[in-house]
N, C-alpha and C positions, 0 to 999 in steps of 0.2 A: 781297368777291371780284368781280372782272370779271365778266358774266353775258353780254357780249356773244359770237358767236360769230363768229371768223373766218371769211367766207365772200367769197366773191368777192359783190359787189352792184352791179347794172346799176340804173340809174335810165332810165325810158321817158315819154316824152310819151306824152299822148294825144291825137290827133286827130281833130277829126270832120271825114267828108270829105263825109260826105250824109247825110242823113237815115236814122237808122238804121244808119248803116255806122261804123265806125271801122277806126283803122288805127294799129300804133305804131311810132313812130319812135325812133332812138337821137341824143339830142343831141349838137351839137357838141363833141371834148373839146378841152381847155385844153392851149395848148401845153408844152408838160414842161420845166421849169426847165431852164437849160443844166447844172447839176452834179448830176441825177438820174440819169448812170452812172457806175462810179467811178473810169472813164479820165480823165471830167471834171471829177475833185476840185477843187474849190475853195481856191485854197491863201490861206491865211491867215498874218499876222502873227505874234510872237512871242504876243503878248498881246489880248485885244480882246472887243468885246458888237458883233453883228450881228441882223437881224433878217431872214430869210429864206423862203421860201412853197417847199410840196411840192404847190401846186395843179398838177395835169397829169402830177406825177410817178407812178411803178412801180416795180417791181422788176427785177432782171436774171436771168438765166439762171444757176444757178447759185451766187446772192448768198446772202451768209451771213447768217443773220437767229438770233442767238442766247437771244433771250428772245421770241420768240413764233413760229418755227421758218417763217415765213414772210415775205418781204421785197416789201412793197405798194405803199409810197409814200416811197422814199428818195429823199434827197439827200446828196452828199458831199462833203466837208471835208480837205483835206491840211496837216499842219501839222507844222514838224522844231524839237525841244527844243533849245534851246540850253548847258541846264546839267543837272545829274542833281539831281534835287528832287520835292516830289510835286504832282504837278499835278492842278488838278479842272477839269471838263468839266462845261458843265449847260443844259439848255431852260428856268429857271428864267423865267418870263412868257410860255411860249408860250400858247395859246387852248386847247389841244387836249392830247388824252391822247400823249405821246411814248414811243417810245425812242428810247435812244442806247448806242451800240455804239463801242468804240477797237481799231484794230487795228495793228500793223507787221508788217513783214516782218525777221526778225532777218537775214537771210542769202537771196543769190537771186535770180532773177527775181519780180517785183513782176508779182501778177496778183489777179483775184479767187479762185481756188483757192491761192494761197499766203500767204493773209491769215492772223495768226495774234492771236487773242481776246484785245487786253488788259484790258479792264474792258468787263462793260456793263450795264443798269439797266432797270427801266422806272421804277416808284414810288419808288426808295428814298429815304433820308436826309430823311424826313418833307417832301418839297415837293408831296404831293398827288400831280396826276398830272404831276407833269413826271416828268425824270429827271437824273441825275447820276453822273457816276463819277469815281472819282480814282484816280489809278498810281501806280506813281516810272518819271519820265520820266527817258530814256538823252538824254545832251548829245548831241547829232549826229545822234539817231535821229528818221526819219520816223514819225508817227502818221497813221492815215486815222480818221476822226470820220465814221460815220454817224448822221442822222437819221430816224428814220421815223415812221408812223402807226400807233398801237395798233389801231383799229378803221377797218379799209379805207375804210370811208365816210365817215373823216373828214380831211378836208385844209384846210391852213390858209397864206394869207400870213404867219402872225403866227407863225412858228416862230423864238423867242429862241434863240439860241447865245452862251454865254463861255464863254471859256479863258483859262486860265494868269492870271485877272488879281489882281493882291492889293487886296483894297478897302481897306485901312487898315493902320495895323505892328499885329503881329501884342501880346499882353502881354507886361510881362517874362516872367512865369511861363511862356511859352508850351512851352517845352522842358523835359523834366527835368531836364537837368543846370542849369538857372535858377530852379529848384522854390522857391517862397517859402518861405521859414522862421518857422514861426509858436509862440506860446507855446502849450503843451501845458495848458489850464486846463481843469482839470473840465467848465464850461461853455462850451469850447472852441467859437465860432461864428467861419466862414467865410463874408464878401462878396465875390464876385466876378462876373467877367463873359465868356462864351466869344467875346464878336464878336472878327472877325478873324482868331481863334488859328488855328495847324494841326496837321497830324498831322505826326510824325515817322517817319523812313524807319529799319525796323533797330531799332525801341525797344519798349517795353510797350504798347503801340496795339492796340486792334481793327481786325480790316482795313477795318469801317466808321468807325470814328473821321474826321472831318475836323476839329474842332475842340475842341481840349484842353489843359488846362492845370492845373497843379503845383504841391503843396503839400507841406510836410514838415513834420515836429517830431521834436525829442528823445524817446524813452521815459527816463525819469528813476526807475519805478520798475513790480516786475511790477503788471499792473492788467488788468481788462478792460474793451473799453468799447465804445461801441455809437455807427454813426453812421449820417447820414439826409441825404439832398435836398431843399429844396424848389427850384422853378423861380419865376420874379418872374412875373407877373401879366402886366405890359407884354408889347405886341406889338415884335416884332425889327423890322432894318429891311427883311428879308422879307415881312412881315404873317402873320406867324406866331406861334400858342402859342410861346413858348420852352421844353424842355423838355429837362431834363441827368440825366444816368449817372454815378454815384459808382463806382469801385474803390479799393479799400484793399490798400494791399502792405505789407510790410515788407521790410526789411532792411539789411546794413552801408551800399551804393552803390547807387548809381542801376544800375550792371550787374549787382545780387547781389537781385534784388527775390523777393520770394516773392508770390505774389496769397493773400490774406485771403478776400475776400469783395466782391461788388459790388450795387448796388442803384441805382433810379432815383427820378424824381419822382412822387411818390404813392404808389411802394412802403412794405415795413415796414423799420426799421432792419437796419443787419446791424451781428454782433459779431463784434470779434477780441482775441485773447490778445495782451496786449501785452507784450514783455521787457525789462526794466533794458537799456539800452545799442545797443538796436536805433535804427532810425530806421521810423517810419512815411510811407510817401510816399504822398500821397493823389491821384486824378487825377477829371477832371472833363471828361464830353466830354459832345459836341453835337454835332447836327448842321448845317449850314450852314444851314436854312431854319427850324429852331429852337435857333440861337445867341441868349444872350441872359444876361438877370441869374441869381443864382440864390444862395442861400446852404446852406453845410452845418456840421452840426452835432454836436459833439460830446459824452456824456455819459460819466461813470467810473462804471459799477455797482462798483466798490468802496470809490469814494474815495481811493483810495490814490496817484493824482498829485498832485503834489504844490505844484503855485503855482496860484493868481490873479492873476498880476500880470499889469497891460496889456503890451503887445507893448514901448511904448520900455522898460519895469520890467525885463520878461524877459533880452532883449538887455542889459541892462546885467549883470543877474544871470551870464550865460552867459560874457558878456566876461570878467570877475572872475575865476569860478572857471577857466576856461581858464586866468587869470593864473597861478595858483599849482596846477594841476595837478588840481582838483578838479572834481568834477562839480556842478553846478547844487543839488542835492539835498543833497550833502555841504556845501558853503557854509551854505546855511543853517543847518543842523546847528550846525554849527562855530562861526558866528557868533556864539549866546547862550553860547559858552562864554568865548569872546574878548572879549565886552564881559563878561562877569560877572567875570573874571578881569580886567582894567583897573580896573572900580570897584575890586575885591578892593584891587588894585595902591594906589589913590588915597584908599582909608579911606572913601570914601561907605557910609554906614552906614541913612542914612534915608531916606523915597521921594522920590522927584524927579517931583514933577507934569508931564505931559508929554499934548501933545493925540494922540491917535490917528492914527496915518498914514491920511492921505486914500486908501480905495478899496482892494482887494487882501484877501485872505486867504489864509491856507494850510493843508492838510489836518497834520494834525499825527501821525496815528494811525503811519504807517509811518516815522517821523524819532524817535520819542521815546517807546523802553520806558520801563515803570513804573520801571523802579532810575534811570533816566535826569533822569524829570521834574522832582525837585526842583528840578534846575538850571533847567530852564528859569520855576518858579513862584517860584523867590527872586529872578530878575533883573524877574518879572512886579510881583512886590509893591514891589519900589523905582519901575517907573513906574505909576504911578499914573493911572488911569486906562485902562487898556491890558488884551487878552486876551492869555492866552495863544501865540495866534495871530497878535496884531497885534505882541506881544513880540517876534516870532521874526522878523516880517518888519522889523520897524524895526532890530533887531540887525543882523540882513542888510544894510541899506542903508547903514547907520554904517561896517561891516567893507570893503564897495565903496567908500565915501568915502575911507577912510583907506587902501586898495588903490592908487587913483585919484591919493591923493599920494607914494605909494612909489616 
């Protein structure tokens, strides 16, 4: 917490004028930036990083100071949207402790009593003491951008300003309706990265959200399971811990989401009930000053999902049973029937030595009641060499092959 206290502060020379006497003087003040009132906004580009001084600047009469109710050492900024989008604002490198304040005028005469608060900040979005805000910016409309000093006694040439700029393209994943689609494996682990990403206008976002981005999978079968953050080590290109927020939604569309449960980096897992035929969307924010790596992870407390197979495995898997109407879950299923019933067909009678398929296994408990299993332990004892498990998924992969030439 700030301990400092608003107060007006005069700084005095001392002088000695004779021996034994003194006398104090008020030093010279600094001439006051030209856009320290706000008739003299500073109008700025679409886009841009500047570098600006509130040495000599005050406050006006009147002036609206929304996060620390009093306006000391402002400078002011005019700048009009060109497109409807959400834009961020920020003092990110300035020397000194900031705010910063957005305001328009919807409608009117343009005054300082007709300023209307669109965003404003002092510490947020982890950059220490700077500050940062972001909108959704109206195409055509005017913004005014103040800057000021948290603690009156402090003024600085080195007041950093950007706007609107994009430092890089943003991930695919960056929007939900781009959401990567990932295999659903028990040991379900997620790499990614938030630099660049943004918020979306109108979508699942927290209003602090600034950068995020989107994951999904299939639910294949009911299960529960449990997920976690961690953040990468490395500093951003902020020089910032990077440090990311998991939420977990479900549901059919990206428009139909239910929120599950959310967690961050360092916290404890959170669990959600998962349903045969749902979608799980999973989202991952950060903030602009710790954007960065991060991976997340999945566990099944029941076991009952149902693949291990790598991401290209899956996607093939998924493609198939789309083919013919089935769900990813069902294929498998289906598959040790379809090759038992071919040997059946071709009189193989004895085992056919066969090496194990490279990597992958499958949960078998929720695919294959007791009255069930025989079938899949007579196709297991003709390969030789093989589990149960690897049975099922080698069968799988034959049934996409001969899918693949249909």
């Amino acid at each position: 917490m700030k301990l400092t206290t608003r107060l007006s502060v005069w700084a005095f020379a001392i002088v000695t004028l004779s021996a034994g006497a003194v006398a104090t003087a008020r030093p010279a003040s600094a001439a006051a930036p030209a856009n320290n009132n706000f008739a003299n906004a500073e109008v700025l580009a679409n886009s841009g990083s500047i570098v600006r001084s509130n040495v000599g600047a005050d406050g006006q009469a009147n002036e609206p100071a929304p996060v620390t109710g009093d306006a000391v050492a402002t400078i002011w900024f005019r700048w009009v949207s060109t497109s409807n989008h959400r834009a961020i604002v920020d003092t990110i490198g300035s020397d000194i402790d900031t705010v910063l304040a957005v305001y328009d005028v919807p409608s009117g005469p343009v005054s300082l009593g007709t300023l209307n608060e669109v965003a404003s900040d002092d510490d947020g979005f982890g950059c220490d003491t700077q500050s940062l805000v972001q909108f959704d910016a109206i195409a055509g409309r005017t913004y005014w951008i103040q800057i000021d000093s948290w603690d009156p006694a402090d003024k600085s040439p080195n007041l950093h300003l950007q706007w609107n700029n994009v430092r890089g393209d943003p991930p695919a994943n960056d929007d939900i309706a781009d959401a990567s689609v990932v295999a659903p494996s028990p040991g379900l682990t997620i790499n990614g990265i938030t630099d660049e990403a943004t918020a979306e206008i109108d979508q699942f976002e927290d209003e602090t959200a600034t950068n995020t981005v989107w994951y999904r999978f299939p639910v294949l079968t009911n299960d529960v399971a449990s997920f976690s953050i961690v953040s990468s080590s490395s500093d951003n290109v902020f020089d910032y811990a990077p440090y990311h927020a998991l939420t977990v939604f479900t549901g059919s569309a990206a428009d139909q989401l239910t929120y599950e449960d959310a967690t961050s980096t360092g916290d404890s897992p959170v669990s959600a009930n998962l349903v045969a035929g749902q979608t799980v969307w999973l989202q991952v924010i950060s903030y602009p000053c710790e954007q960065g790596g991060f991976t997340v992870t999945m566990t099944s407390e029941s076991d009952a999902v149902t693949t291990q197979y790598d991401q290209i495995e899956y996607d093939l898997l998924v493609t198939a049973a789309v083919s013919v109407g089935l769900t990813p879950e069902q294929l498998q299923h289906d598959s040790v029937g379809i090759i038992e019933f071919i040997y059946g067909i071709a009189g193989v009678t004895g085992p056919i030595a066969i090496d194990p398929p490279a990597g992958g296994t499958v949960s078998l408990a929720s695919q294959w009641p007791a009255a069930e299993r025989p079938v899949l332990n007579a196709l297991t004892s003709k390969w030789v060499g093989l589990t149960d498990a690897e049975s099922q998924k080698y069968a799988t992969g034959i049934v996409i092959f001969l899918l693949s030439l249909s």
